[in-house]
C-alpha angles and dihedrals in degrees: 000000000000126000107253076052096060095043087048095057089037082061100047090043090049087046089057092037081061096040101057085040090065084040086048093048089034081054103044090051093046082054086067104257127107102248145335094285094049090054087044087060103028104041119049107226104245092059098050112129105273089243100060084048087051085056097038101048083054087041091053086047099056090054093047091054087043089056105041083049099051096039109024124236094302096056135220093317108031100064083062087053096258 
């Protein structure tokens, strides 16, 4: 792949990455706390309304696909042998 092509799908990886991050934060303040770090302290994990895991699994996901892109199967440190 060249390289404009890997910056352009960076980009639109990155743009979904930030777009589920303002849904997950919409969502966490619908739930009824003030932001994400009050439900992180406040809500265990297993018992978070089906529809902020929803966003958070996708959320989670993006990242995931950001992150493969940008680094390669091996991540960050393991293509320098970490």
């Amino acid at each position: 792949m060249r390289s404009d092509d890997i910056e352009t799908k960076l980009q639109s990886l990155k743009a979904e990455c930030d777009r589920l991050d303002v849904a997950f934060d919409d969502a966490v303040v619908m739930a009824g706390y003030r932001n994400r770090y009050e439900l992180f302290r406040l809500a265990d994990g297993d018992n978070w309304p089906s529809e902020l895991e929803t966003i958070w699994q996708a959320r989670r996901a993006a990242y995931d696909a950001f992150f493969l892109c940008r680094d390669g199967d091996e991540g960050v440190l393991g293509r320098r042998g970490l």
